[in-house]
N, C-alpha and C positions, 0 to 999 in steps of 0.2 A: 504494500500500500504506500510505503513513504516516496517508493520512485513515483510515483502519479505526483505527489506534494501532499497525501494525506496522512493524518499523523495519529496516534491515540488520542490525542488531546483535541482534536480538531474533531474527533467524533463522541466527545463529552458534551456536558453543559454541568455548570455549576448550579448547584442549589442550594441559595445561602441560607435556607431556612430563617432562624429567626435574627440573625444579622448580625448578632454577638461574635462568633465567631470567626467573622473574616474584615483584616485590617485591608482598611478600603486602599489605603497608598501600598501596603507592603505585599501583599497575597495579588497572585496571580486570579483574577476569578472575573477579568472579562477580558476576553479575548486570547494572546498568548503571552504577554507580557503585563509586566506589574505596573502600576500607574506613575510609580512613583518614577520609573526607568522611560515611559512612555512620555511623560508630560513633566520632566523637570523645569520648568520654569514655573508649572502653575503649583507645583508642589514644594519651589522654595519660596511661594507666598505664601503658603496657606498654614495656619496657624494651629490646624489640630492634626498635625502628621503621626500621630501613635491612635489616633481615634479608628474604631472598628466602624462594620458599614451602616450598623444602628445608629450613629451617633454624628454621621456625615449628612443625615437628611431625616423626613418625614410626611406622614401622610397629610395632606390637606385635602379634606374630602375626599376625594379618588382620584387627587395626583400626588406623585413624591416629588417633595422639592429640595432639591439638595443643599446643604448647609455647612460648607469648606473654609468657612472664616476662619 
């Protein structure tokens, strides 16, 4: 499979359950790379870099809105 370009990972999906669990800059859990490696600029501004993925955002009625201050 990997000569095609497909990889185990690439046939996953993350299920963060209840969001405690996964550090939203540090863990791998969208796409293949960690945010923090993906988006360094927006992540040497952002003030809660140890924060998990509960704690980066919330629900507002029936959207989440994310909260990276």
């Amino acid at each position: 499979m990997e000569e095609w370009g497909i990889t185990f990972e690439n046939c996953c999906e993350w299920r963060v359950g209840n969001r405690k669990d996964v550090h939203f800059w540090k863990d791998v859990w969208v796409g293949n790379e960690d945010l923090k490696s993906k988006f360094p600029r927006l992540y040497s501004l952002c003030g809660n870099k140890e924060g998990n993925l509960e704690s980066c955002g919330e629900w507002v009625n029936v959207s989440w809105e994310w909260k990276l201050a």
